[in-house]
PADRENSE-928528 format. One record per residue (C-alpha): chain; x, y, z; residue in three letters. Coordinates in nm, 3 decimals. Layout:
// PADRENSE-928528
<node chain="A" c1="X" c2="Y" c3="Z" res="ALA"/>
...
This chain:
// PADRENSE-928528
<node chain="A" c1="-19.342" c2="-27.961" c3="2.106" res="UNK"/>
<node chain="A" c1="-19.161" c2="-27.698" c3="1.870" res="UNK"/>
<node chain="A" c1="-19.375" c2="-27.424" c3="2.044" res="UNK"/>
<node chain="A" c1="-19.251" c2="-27.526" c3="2.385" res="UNK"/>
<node chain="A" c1="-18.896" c2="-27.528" c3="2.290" res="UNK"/>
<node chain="A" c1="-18.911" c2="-27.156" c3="2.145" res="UNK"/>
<node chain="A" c1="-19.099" c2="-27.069" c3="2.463" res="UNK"/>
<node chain="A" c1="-18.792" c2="-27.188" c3="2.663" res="UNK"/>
<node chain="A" c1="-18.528" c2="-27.055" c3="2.410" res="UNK"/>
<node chain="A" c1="-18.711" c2="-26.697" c3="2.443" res="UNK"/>
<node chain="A" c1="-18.739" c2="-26.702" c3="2.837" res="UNK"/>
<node chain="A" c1="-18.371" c2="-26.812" c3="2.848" res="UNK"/>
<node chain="A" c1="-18.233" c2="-26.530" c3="2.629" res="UNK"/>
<node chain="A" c1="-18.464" c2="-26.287" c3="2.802" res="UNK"/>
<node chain="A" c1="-18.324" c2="-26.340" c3="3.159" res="UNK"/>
<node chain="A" c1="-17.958" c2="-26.383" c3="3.023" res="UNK"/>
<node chain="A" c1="-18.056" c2="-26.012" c3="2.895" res="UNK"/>
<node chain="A" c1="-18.179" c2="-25.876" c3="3.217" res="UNK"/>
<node chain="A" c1="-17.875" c2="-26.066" c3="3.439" res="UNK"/>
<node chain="A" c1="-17.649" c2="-25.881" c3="3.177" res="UNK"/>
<node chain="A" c1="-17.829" c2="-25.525" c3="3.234" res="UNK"/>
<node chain="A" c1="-17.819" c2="-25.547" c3="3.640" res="UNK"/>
<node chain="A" c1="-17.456" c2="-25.660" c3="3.610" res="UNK"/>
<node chain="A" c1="-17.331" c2="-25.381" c3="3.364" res="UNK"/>
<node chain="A" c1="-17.571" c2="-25.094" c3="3.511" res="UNK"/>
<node chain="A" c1="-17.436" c2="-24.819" c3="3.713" res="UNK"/>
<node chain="A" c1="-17.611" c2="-24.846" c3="4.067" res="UNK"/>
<node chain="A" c1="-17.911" c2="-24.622" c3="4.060" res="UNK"/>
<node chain="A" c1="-17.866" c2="-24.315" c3="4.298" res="UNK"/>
<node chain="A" c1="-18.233" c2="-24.218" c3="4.491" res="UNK"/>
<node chain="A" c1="-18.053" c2="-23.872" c3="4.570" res="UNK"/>
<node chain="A" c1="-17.987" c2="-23.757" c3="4.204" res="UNK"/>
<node chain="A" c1="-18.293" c2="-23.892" c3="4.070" res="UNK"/>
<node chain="A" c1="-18.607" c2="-23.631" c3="3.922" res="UNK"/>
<node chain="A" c1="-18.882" c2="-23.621" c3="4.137" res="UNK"/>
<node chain="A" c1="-19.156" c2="-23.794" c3="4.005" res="UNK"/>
<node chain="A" c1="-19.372" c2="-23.500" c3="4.038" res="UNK"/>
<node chain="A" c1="-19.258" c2="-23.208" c3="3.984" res="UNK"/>
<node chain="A" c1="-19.611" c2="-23.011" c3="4.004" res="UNK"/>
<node chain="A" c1="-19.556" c2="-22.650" c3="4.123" res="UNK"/>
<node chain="A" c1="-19.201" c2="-22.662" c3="4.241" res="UNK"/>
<node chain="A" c1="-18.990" c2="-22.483" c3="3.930" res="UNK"/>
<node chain="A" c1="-18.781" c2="-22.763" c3="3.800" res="UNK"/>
<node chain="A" c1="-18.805" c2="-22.724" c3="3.428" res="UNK"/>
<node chain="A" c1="-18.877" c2="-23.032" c3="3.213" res="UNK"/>
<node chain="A" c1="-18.614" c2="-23.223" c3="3.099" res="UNK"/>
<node chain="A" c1="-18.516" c2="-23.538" c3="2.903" res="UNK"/>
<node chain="A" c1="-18.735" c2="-23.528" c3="2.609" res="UNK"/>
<node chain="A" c1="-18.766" c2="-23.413" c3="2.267" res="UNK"/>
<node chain="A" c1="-19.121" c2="-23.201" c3="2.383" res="UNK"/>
<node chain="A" c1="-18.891" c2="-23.006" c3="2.654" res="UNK"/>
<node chain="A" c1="-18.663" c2="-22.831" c3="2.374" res="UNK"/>
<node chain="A" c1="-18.728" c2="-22.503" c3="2.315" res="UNK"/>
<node chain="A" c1="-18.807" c2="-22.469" c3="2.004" res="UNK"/>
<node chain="A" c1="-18.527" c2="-22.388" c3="1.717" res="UNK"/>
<node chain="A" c1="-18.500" c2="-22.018" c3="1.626" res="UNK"/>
């Protein structure tokens, strides 16, 4: 019974989580987004520790 009740607890806290995120999120914007793939067209990789040139 304990198992089912931790189950329940976990689910409960998880979706509270998620109904928090949507609510405080900004509103995601198609238009300013990265395309997915970028393959060929310039656009220099960005957003990660790998992209950073590397210190001099």
């Amino acid at each position: 019974m304990i198992r089912a009740q931790v189950t329940i607890a976990v689910l409960i806290v998880m979706a509270g989580f998620i109904a928090f995120d949507a609510v405080a999120a900004d509103p995601l914007n198609p238009y300013g987004a990265v395309p997915m793939l970028a393959l060929g067209s310039g656009m220099a990789a960005t957003g990660a520790h790998c992209a950073a040139p590397p210190p001099k």
